[in-house]
C-alpha positions in Angstrom: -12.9 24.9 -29.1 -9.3 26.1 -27.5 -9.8 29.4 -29.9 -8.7 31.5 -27.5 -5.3 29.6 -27.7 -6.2 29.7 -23.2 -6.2 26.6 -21.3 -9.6 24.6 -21.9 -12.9 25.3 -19.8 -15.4 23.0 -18.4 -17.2 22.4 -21.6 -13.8 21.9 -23.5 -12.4 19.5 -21.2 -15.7 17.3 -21.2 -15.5 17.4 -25.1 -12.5 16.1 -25.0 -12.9 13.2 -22.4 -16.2 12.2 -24.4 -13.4 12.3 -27.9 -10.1 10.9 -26.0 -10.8 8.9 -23.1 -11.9 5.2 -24.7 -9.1 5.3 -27.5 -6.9 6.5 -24.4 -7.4 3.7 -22.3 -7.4 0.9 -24.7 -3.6 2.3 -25.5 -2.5 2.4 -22.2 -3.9 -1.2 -21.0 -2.2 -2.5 -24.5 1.0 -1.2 -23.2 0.4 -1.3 -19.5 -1.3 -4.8 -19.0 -3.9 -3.7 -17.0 -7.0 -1.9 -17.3 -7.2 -0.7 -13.7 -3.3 0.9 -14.6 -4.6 2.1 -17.9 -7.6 4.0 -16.2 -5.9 5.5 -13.7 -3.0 6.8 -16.4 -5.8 8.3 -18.6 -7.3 10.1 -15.3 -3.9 11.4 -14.0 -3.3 12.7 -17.9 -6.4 14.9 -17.8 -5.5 15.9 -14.0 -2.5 17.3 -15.1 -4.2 19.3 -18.0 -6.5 20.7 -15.2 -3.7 21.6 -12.8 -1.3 22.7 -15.0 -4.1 25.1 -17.3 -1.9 24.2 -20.0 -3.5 26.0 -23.4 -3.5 24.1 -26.2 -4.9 25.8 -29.9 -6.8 23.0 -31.1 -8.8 19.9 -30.1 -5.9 17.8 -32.3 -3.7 19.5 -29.9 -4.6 18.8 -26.7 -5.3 14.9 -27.9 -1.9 14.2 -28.9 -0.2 15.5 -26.0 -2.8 13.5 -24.3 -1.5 10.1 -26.1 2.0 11.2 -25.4 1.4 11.9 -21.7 -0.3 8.2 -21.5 1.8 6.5 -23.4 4.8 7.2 -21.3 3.0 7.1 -18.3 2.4 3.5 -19.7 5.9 2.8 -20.9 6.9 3.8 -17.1 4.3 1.3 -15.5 5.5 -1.3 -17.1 9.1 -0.6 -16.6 8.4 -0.3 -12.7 6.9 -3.6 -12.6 9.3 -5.5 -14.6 11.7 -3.7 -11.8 9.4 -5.0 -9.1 9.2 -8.5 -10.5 13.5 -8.7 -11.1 13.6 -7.2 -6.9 10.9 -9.9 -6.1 12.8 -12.4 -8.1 16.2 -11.7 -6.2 14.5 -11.4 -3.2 12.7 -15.1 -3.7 15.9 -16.4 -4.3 17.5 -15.6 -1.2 14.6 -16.9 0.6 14.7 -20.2 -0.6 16.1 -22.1 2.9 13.4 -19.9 5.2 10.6 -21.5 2.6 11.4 -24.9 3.5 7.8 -24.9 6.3 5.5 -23.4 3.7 7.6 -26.1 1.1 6.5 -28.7 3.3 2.9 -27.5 3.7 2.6 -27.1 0.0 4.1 -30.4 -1.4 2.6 -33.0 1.2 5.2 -35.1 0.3 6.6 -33.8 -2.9 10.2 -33.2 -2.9 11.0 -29.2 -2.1 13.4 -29.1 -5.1 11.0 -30.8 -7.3 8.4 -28.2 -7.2 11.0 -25.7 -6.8 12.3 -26.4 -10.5 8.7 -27.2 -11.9 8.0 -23.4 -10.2 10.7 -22.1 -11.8 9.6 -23.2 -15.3 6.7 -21.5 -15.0 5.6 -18.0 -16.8 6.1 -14.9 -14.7 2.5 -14.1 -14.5 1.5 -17.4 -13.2 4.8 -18.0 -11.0 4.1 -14.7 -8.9 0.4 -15.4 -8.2 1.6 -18.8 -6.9 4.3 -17.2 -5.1 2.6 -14.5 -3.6 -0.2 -16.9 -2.6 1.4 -20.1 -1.0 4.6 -18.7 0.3 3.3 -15.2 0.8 0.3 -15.5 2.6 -1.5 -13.2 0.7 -5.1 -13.7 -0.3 -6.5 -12.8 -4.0 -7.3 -9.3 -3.2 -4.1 -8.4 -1.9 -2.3 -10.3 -4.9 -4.5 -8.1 -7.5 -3.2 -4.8 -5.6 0.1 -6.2 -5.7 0.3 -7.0 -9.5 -2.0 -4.8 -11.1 -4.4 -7.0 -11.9 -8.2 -7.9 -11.0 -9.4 -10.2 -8.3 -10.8 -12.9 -10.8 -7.7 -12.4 -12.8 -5.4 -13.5 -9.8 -7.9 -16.8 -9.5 -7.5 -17.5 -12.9 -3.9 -17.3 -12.9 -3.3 -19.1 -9.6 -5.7 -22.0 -11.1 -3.5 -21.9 -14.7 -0.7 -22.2 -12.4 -1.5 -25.3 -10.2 -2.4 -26.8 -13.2 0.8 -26.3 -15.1 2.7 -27.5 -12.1 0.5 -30.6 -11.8 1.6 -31.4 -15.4 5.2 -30.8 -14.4 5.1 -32.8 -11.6 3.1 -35.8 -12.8 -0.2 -37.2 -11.8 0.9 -38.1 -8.6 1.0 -34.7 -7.1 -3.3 -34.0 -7.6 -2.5 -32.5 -3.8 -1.1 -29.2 -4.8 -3.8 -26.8 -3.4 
């Protein structure tokens, strides 16, 4: 395989999926977060192999440029959405007086800055599922696009959520939908 020192051919490249791919995904979710990211950093790796031709000399070759390739492409996931949530983050506290209506809607009766602090407190994850659902409208779908993350994975954080701030707000606050 890769003898001819040429880029690889159809039966090359499948050899090397079949070798790579599974050790290359389970890399890039570890670093990435998400397994939807890390499969579509593993495909974009082997695109560029294909467009580019790029000849490696051995199989060893071609799989360690293959984990270098995913693990930055990885690395710069995660970087862009830590610099999504910080933009989010600013933007959410500018917004703060125009939430007072969906406030209202959410608490039924719960002081705004009460379950502004208790939001605050929570863990990012949970905070922007919250976030994105009550105040932005958005339903679980359009959260998983937004964050990277799987439908079910959204309803599991938006549930981990309400039940954190429940426990920060006290028992009298069961109305937080």
């Amino acid at each position: 395989m890769f003898s001819s020192g040429g880029p690889p051919g159809d039966e090359d490249l499948r050899r090397l999926y079949d070798a790579t791919a599974p050790m290359l995904v389970r890399v890039a979710c570890r670093i990435a977060g998400s397994e939807e990211a890390a499969e579509d950093i593993v495909h974009d790796a082997f695109v560029q192999i294909v467009q580019k031709r790029l000849p490696f000399p051995s199989l060893d070759d071609a799989k360690y440029w293959l984990i270098r390739v995913v693990k930055n492409g990885a690395l710069n996931y995660a970087k862009r959405r830590g610099r999504e949530a910080r933009a989010y983050e600013r933007w959410w506290r500018g917004e703060r007086e125009s939430s007072a209506a969906a406030d209202e809607g959410l608490l039924k009766g719960e002081s705004a800055e009460e379950l502004k602090a208790a939001l605050e407190t929570l863990p990012e994850g949970l905070k922007a599922v919250l976030v994105l659902k009550e105040y932005g409208g958005l339903n679980y779908k359009e959260i998983g696009r937004v964050l990277g993350i799987s439908e079910g994975n959204v309803k599991v954080r938006a549930f981990r959520a309400r039940e954190a701030l429940l426990a920060r707000l006290g028992e009298g606050s069961k109305h937080v939908s």
